[in-house]
N, C-alpha and C positions, 0 to 999 in steps of 0.2 A: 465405688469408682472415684479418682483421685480427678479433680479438675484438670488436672494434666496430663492425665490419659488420653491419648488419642481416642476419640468415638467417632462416629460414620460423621456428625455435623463439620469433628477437625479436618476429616479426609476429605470430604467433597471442598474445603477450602483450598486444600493443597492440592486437589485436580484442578481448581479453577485456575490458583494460581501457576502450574505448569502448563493450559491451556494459555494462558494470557502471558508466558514467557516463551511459548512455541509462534504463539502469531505474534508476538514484538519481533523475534528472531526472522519468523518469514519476510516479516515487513523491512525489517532494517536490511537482508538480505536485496531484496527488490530497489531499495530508495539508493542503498551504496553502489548497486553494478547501473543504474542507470545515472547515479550523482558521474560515475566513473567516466562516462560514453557521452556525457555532455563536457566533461574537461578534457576529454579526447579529441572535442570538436564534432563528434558524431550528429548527422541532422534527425533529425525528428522520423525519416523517414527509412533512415537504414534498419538493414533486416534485425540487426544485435538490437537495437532501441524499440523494435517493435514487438522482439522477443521478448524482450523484461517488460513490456505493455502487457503483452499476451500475459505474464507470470502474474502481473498487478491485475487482472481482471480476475485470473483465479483465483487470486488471494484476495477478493472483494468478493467472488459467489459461496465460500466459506459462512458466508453472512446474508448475503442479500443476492439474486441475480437481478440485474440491473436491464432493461433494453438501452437501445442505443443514446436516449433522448436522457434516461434517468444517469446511466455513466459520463455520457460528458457535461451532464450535472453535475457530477461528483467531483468533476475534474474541477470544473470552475470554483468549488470552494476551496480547493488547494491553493488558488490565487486569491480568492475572496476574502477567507475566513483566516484571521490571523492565527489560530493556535492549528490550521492543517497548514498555512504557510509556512509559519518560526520552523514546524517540523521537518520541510524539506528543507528548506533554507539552511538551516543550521548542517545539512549533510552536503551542500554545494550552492552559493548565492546563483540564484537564476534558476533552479531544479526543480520548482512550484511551475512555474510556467512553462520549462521545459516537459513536464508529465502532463499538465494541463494537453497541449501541445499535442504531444504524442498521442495521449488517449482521444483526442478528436478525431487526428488519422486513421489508429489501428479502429476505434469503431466504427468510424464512417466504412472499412474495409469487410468487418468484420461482424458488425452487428445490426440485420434489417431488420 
């Protein structure tokens, strides 16, 4: 076998890496329709803003499910933590705090 052969070790790299370009995709989907709905003016509490909450909690139980108290933990490091900040940031200045935001609503709504 030629080192360049594909074997099971190359392939399970190329699943990860189509896994890891499937959820950037979910996620950049999620951060752009709600970057969207904040330059629209939309408040934190309209139903489109809470629907793209809803989409961003499923695309967080992919990985972990959160209770209420652990997801608006998570939200707070969006504001907190500068490399989940620079990430919304860079899709609309204010969109860190804007999800922060949201996600306190839809779980207070949504998660006992």
């Amino acid at each position: 076998m030629s080192m360049f052969e594909p074997n099971s070790h190359h392939q399970e790299f190329n699943k990860r890496d189509e896994k890891y370009d499937e959820y950037r995709r979910g996620h950049e989907l999620i951060a752009k329709n709600l970057a969207d709905l904040l330059r629209a003016g939309k408040e934190i509490s309209d139903p489109d803003v809470q629907h793209w909450i809803g989409k961003h909690h499923e695309f967080v139980c992919q990985f972990w499910t959160p209770n209420q108290i652990a997801y608006k933990s998570l939200a707070l490091t969006y504001v907190m933590d500068p490399a989940f900040n620079a990430t919304y940031e860079a899709f609309e200045p204010g969109l860190a705090k804007y999800i922060q935001t949201a996600i306190n609503v839809w779980a207070n709504a949504n998660l006992k």
